[in-house]
C-alpha positions as CSV (number, residue, x, y, z in Angstrom):
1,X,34.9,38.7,-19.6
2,X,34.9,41.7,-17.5
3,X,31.6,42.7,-15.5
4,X,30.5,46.3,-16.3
5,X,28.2,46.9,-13.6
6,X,27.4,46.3,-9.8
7,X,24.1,45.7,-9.3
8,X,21.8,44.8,-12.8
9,X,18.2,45.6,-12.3
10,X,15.7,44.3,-14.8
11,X,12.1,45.4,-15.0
12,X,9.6,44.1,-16.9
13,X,6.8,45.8,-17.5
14,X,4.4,43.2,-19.6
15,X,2.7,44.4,-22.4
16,X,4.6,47.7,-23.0
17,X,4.4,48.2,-26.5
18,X,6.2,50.1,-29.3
19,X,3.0,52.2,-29.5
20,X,3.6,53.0,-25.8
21,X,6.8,54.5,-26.7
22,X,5.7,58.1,-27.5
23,X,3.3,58.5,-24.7
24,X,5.9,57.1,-22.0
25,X,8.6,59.3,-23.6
26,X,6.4,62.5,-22.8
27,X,5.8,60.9,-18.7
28,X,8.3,62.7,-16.2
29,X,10.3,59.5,-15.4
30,X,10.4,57.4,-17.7
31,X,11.7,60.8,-19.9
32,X,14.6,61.5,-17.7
33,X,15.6,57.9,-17.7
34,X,15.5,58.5,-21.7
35,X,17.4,60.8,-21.6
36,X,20.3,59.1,-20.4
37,X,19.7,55.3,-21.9
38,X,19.9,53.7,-25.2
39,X,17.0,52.3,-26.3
40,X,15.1,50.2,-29.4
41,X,11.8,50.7,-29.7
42,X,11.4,48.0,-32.4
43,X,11.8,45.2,-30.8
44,X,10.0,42.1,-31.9
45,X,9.2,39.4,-29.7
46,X,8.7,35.6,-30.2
47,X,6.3,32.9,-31.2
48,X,3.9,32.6,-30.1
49,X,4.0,36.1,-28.4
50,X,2.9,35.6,-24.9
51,X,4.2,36.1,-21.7
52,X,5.8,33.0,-20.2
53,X,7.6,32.2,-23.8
54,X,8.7,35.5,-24.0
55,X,10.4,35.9,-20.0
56,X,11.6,32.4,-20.6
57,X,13.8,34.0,-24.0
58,X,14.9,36.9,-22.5
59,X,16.7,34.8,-19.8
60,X,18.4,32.3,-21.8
61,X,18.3,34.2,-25.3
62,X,16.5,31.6,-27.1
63,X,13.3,30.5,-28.7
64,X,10.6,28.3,-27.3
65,X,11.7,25.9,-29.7
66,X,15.0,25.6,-28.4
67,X,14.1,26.1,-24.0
68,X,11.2,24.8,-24.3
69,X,8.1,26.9,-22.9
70,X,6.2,27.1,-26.0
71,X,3.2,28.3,-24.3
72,X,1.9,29.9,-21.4
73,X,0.1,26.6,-20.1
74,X,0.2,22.8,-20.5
75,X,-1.7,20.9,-22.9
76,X,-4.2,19.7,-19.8
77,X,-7.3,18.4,-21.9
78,X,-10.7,18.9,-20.0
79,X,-8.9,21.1,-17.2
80,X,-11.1,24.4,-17.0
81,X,-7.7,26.6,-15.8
82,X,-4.9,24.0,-17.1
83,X,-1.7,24.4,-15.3
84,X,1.1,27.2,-16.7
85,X,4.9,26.4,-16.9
86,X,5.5,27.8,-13.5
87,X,8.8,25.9,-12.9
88,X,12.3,26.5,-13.8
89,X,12.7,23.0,-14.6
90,X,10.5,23.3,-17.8
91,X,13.4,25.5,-18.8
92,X,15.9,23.5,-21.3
93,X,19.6,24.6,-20.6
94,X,20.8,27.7,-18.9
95,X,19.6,31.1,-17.9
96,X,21.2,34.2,-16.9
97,X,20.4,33.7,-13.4
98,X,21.8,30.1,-13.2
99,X,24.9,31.1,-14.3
100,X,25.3,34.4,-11.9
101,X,25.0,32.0,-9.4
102,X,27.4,30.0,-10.5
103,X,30.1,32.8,-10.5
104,X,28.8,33.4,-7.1
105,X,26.7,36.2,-7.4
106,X,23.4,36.6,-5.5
107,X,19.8,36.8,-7.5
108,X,16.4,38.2,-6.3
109,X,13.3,37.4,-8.6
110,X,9.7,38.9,-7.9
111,X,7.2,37.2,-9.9
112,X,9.4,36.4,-13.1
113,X,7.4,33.7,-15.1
114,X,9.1,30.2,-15.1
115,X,11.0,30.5,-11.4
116,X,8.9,28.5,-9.3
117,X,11.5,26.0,-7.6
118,X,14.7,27.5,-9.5
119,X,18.3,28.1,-7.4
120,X,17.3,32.2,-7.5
121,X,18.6,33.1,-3.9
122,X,15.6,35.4,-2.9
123,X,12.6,34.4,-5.0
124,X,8.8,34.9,-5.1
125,X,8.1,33.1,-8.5
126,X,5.0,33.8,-10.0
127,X,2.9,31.2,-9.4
128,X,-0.7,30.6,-8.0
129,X,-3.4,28.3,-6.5
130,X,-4.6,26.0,-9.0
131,X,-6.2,23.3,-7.0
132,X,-9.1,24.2,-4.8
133,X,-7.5,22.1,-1.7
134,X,-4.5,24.5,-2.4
135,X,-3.7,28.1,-0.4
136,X,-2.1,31.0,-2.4
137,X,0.3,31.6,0.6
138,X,1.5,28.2,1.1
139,X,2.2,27.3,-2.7
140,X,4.1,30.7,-3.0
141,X,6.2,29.4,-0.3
142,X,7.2,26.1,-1.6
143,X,7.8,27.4,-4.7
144,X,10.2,30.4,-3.4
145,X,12.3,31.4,-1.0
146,X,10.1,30.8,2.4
147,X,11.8,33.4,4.5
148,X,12.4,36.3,1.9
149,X,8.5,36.2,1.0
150,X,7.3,36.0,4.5
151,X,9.1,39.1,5.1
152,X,7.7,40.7,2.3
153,X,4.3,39.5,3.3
154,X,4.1,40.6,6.6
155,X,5.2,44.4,5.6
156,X,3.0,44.6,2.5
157,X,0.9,42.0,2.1
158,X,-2.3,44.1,3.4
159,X,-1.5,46.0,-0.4
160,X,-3.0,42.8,-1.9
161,X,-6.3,42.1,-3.4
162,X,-5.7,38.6,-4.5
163,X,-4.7,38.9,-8.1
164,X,-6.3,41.7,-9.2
165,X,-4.3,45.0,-10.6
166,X,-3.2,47.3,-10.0
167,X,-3.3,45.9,-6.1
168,X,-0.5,43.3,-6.9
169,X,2.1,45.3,-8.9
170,X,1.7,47.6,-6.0
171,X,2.8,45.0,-3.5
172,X,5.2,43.9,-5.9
173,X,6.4,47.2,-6.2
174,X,6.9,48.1,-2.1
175,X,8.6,44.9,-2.3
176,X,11.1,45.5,-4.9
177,X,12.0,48.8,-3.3
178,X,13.0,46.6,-0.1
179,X,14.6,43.9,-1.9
180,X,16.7,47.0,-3.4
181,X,17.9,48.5,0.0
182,X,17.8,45.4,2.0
183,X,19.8,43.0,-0.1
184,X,21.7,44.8,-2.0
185,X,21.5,41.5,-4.8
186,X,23.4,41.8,-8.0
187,X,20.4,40.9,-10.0
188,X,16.9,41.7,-9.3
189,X,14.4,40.3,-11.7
190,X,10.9,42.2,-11.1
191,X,7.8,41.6,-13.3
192,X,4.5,43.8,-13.2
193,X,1.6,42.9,-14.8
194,X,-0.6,46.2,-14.8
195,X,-0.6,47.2,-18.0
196,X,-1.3,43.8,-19.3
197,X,-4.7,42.6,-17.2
198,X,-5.7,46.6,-18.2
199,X,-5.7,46.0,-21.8
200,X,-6.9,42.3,-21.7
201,X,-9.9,43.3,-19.5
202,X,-10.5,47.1,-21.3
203,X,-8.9,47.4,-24.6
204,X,-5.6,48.3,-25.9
205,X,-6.4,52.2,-26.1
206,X,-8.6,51.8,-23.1
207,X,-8.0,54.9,-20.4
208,X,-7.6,51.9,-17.7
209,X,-4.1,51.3,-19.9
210,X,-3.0,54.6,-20.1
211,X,-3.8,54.7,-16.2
212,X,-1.7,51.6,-15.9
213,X,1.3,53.8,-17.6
214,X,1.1,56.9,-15.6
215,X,1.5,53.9,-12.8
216,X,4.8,52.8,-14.4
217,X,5.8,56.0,-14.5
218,X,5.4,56.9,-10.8
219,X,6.9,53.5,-9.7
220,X,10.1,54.3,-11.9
221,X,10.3,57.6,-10.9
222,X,10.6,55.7,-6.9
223,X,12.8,53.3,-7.9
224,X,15.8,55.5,-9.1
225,X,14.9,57.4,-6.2
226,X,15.5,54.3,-4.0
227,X,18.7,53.8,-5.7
228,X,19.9,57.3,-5.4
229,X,19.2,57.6,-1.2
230,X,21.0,54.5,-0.6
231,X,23.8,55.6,-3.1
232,X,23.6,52.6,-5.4
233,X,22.6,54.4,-8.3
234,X,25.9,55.3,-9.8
235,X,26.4,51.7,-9.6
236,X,23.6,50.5,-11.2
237,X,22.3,49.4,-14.7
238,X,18.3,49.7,-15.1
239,X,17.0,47.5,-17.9
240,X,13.7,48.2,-18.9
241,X,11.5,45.9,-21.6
242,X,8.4,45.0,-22.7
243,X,7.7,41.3,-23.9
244,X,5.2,41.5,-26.0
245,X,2.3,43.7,-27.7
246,X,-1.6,43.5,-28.0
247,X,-4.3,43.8,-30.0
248,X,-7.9,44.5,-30.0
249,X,-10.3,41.8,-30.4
250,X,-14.0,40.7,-30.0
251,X,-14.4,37.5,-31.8
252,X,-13.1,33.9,-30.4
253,X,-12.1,30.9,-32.7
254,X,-12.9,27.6,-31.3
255,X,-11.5,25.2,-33.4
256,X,-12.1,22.4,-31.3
257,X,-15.6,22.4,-31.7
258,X,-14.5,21.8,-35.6
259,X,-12.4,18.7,-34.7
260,X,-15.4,17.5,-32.6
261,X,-17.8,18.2,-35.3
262,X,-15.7,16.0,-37.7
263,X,-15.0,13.4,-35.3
264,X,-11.5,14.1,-34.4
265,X,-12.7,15.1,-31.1
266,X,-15.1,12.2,-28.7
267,X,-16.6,13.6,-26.0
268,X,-19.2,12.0,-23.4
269,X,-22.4,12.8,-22.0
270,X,-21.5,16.2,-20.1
271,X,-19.1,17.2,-22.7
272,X,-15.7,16.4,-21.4
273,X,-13.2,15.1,-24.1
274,X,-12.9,11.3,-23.6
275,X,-10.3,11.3,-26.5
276,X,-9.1,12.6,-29.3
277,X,-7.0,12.0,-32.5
278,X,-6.4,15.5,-33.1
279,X,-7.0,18.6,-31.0
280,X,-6.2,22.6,-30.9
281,X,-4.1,24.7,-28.0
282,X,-5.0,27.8,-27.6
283,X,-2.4,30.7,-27.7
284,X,-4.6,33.4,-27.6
285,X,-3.5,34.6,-31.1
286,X,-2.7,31.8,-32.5
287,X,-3.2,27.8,-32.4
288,X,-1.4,24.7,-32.1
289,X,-2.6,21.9,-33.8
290,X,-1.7,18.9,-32.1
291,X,-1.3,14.7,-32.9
292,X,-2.1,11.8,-31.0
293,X,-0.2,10.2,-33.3
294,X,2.6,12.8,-34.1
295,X,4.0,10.8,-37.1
296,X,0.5,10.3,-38.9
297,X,1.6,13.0,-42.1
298,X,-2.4,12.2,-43.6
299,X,-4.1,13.3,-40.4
300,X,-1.8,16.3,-41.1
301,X,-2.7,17.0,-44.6
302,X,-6.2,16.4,-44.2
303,X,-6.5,18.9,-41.0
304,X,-4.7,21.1,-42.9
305,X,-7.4,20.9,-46.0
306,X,-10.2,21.0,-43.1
307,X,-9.7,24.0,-41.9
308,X,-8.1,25.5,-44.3
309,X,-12.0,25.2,-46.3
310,X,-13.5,26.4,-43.3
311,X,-11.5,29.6,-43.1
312,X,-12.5,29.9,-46.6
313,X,-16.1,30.0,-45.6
314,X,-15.5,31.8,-42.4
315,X,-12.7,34.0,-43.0
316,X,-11.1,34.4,-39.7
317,X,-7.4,32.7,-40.2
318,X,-4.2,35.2,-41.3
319,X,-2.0,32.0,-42.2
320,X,-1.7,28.5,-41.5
321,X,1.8,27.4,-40.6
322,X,3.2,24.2,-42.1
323,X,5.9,22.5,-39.4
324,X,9.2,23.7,-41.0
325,X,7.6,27.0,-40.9
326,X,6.9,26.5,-37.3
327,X,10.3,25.3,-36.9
328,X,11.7,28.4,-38.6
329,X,9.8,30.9,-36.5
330,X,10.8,29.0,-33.0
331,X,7.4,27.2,-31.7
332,X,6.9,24.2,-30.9
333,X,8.5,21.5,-33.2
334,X,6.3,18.7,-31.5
335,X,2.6,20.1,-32.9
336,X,1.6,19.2,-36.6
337,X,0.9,22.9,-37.7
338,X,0.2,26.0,-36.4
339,X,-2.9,28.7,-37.1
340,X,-2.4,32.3,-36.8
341,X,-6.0,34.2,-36.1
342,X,-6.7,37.5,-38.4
343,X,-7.5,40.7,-36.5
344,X,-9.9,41.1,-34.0
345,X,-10.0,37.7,-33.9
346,X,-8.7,35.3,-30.9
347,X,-8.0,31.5,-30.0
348,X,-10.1,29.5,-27.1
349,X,-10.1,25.9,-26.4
350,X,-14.1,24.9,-25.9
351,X,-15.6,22.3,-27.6
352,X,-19.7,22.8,-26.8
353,X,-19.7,26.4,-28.1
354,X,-20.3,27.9,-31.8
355,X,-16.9,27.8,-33.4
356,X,-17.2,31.9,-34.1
357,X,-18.5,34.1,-31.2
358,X,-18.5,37.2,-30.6
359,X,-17.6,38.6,-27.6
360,X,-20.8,40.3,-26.3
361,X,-20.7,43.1,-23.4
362,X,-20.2,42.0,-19.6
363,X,-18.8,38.8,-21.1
364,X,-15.3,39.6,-19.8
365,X,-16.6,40.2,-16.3
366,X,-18.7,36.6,-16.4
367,X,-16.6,34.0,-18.3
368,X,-13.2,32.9,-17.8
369,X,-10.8,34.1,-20.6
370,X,-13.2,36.3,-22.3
371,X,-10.9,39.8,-23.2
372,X,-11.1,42.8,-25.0
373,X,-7.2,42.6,-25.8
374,X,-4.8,39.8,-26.3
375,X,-1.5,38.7,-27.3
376,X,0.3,36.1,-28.8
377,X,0.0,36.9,-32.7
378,X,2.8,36.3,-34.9
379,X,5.7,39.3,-33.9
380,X,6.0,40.2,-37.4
381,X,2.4,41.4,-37.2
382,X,2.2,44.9,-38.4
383,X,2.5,47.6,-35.0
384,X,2.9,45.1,-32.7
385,X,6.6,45.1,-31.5
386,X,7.7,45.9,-28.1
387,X,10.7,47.9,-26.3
388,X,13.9,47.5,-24.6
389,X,15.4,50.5,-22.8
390,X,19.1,50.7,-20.8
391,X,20.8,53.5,-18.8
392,X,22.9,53.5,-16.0
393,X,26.9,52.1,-15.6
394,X,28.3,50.1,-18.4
395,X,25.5,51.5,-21.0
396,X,26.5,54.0,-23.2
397,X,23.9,56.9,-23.7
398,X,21.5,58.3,-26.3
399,X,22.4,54.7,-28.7
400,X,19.2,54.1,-30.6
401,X,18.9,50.6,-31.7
402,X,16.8,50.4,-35.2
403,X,15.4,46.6,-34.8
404,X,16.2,43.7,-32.5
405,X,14.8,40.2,-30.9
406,X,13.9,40.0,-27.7
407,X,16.1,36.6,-27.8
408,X,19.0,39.1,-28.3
409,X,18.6,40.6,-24.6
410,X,19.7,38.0,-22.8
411,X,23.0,37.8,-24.8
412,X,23.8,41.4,-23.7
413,X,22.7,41.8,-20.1
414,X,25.0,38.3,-19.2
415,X,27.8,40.5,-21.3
416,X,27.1,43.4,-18.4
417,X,28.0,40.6,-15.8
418,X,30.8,39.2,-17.5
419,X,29.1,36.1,-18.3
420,X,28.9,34.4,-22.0
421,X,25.8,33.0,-22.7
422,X,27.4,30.4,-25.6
423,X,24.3,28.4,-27.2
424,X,22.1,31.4,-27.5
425,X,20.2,31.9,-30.3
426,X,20.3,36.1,-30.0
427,X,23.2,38.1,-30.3
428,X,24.7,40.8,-28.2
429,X,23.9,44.5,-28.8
430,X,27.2,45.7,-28.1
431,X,26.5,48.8,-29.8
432,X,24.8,50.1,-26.4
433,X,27.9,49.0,-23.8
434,X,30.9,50.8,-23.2
């Protein structure tokens, strides 16, 4: 398969949404990029909808079902931050960098979910501290390429503020414009979380998100500069996509406080979970319902009939999802159903609190995963698709793409490297290469 392009840049911008579109289409860069590129701004995303899934898909073109990251973190029981699928290894089968690398081409990743410890040449996976005996710097390192982040450190690490936005995209930013004129990679992966930790912390509407955009604007605006003054830009493809949408919420669903109250859930004295025949995972916008026993179909039936009743009292549940139509919308096949949280609504994991609470005001500044905005609804929820943009060699312009699956990008950007990716589950858009 021919390659149709030198060097493949692909920037993710998390949380862009297909209500974005408009706004960003009226911004100085991002409409001169437009202008050139094809684009579908309809593009819906996968279950559940949250970030580390959904970077996981658009690398090997497949649902969580099928690679494997079917959440953001693990199921970690009495861990107050569990751990998140940092590592490549979680990853089932191939991605589109493994098999650049294997035709010998050179990768550079700067905080792409699900990298940490993966063959990507130059790499600062996202990945941080978890531990408190742990040091941000040191398990960056491990995780990455040692001498590519050190360099990147030492010139811009002063730009950081920890982990706060818009302080790290702007480090990750300066470094991406480096990586670009001093490596000259065929792939560069880069990941920027502004937008994102604006809406989750101030709404989706909120002025700190439109802020965020004008942001995204500038820093495209300086990366086809960057391209242009070192005359790679006639060589270049720019992929631009969004992962997943938000919504608006102020009310939190803890069903494990449900499973407790029914004695599903034992906990001891201080309230840690001692064990449990059935328990719930949080995916913001929706649930897993999880097994001990996996194959115990009466558990199942009578969970199912529990909180079904409940939502009946307490209407805060869209849909609960029976396994085959978990299957069918690519989550996880190993939980015994899934729940899927009504508007304004959200999923957390405690099991001492009031299984409905609101969200009151200066919560999200004093309690860990307490948001104005979150993610990871169903993708067929109504407005809440994302986009996927492409201009530059081997795209053809001004193609507008009615509908797609994020699982189908991957499929098409291994196509602009000559690679086949052969046990995806998307398919190429070939109506946007030449």
């Amino acid at each position: 398969m021919k390659k149709l392009t030198k060097y493949l840049y692909i920037i993710s911008f998390d949380g862009l949404a297909t209500l974005d579109f408009d706004y960003i289409s009226s911004l100085p860069n991002f409409k001169e990029f437009l202008s050139q590129a094809s684009y579908c701004k309809k593009v819906y995303s996968v279950y559940p909808s949250l970030t580390y899934p959904a970077h996981a898909s658009i690398v090997t073109g497949k649902y969580p079902k099928n690679h494997g990251i079917i959440n953001n973190t693990l199921l970690q029981p009495n861990r107050e931050s569990p751990d998140w699928y940092w590592s490549r290894h979680y990853i089932k089968g191939d991605t589109i960098y493994d098999l650049a690398i294997d035709k010998g081409m050179t990768v550079a990743s700067l905080l792409w979910p699900v990298t940490a410890k993966s063959r990507i040449q130059y790499n600062m996976p996202e990945i941080f501290a978890n531990r408190f005996w742990q040091n941000q710097i040191m398990v960056s390192l491990l995780n990455g390429n040692p001498l590519f982040q050190f360099q990147l450190n030492r010139k811009f690490g002063s730009l950081r503020n920890g982990m706060k936005e818009p302080e790290l995209d702007d480090f990750i930013h300066k470094s991406f414009l480096y990586t670009i004129k001093n490596k000259k990679t065929d792939i560069t992966f880069v990941h920027y979380s502004d937008l994102d930790s604006m809406r989750h912390c101030s709404g989706f509407y909120s002025e700190e998100a439109k802020n965020a955009l004008l942001r995204h604007d500038k820093r495209l605006g300086e990366i086809i500069y960057t391209l242009k003054e070192n005359n790679m830009y006639e060589d270049s493809t720019i992929v631009i996509l969004g992962d997943h949408s938000s919504m608006d919420e102020n009310k939190i669903i803890d069903l494990n406080v449900l499973l407790k109250s029914n004695g599903y859930i034992d906990v001891d004295s201080s309230g840690k979970i001692k064990n449990y025949r059935a328990i719930a995972k949080n995916c913001d916008g929706c649930a897993y319902i999880y097994l001990k026993d996996k194959n115990d179909s009466t558990l199942t039936d009578t969970l199912y009939s529990l909180i079904d009743n409940f939502n009946k009292e307490n209407p805060c549940i869209e849909e609960i999802y029976k396994k085959d139509t978990v299957v069918k919308l690519g989550a996880d096949p190993n939980c015994a159903f899934m729940v899927e949280a009504k508007k304004g609504f959200y999923f957390l994991d405690d099991v001492e609190e009031d299984i409905i609470r609101h969200v009151e005001p200066g919560d999200i500044n004093r309690f860990r995963n307490i948001t104005k905005a979150t993610h990871g609804y169903s993708p067929y929820k109504k407005d809440y698709t994302t986009v996927f943009m492409a201009g530059g060699r081997g795209i053809k312009k001004s193609v507008v793409i009615d509908t797609m699956n994020l699982v189908d990008e991957g499929p098409t950007m291994a196509k602009l490297l000559g690679i086949e990716m052969k046990d995806a589950d998307g398919k190429i858009i070939n109506e946007i290469l030449e």
